[in-house]
Residue, then its C-alpha position, 0 to 999 in steps of 0.5 A: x505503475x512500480x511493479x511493487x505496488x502492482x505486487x502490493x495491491x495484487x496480494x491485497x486484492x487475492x487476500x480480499x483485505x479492505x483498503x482504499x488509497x485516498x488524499x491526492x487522488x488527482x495524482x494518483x497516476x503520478x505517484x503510481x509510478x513513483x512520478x510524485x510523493x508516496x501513497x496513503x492507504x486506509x486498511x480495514x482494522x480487521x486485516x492490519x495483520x495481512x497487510x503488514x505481513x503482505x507489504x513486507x513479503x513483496x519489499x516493503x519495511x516499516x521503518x518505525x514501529x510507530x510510523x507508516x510504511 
């Protein structure tokens, strides 16, 4: 796993946000490690707060207010 999902999912899990990975599930490994494409993520509406300021605490940056990370 890229140590900055491992940060990532680290942080969610200490911060008790809600969110699960879904789509592609039978490459999850791959795209763990950067093998693939990216991650899809669904987070619970009442912690989109946190997760923002969580992904761009450990090095993730929203590229457009309008699109995903």
């Amino acid at each position: 796993m890229l140590g900055i999902y491992a940060d990532l999912f680290g942080e969610l899990h200490d911060q008790g946000v809600g969110y699960c990975a879904y789509k592609s599930l039978n490459h999850l490994a791959e795209d763990l490690d950067g093998a693939r494409g990216d991650l899809d993520l669904l987070v619970a509406e009442r912690d989109l707060t946190c997760f923002h300021a969580i992904a761009k605490r450990v090095g993730f940056f929203l590229a457009s207010a309008h699109e995903p990370y």
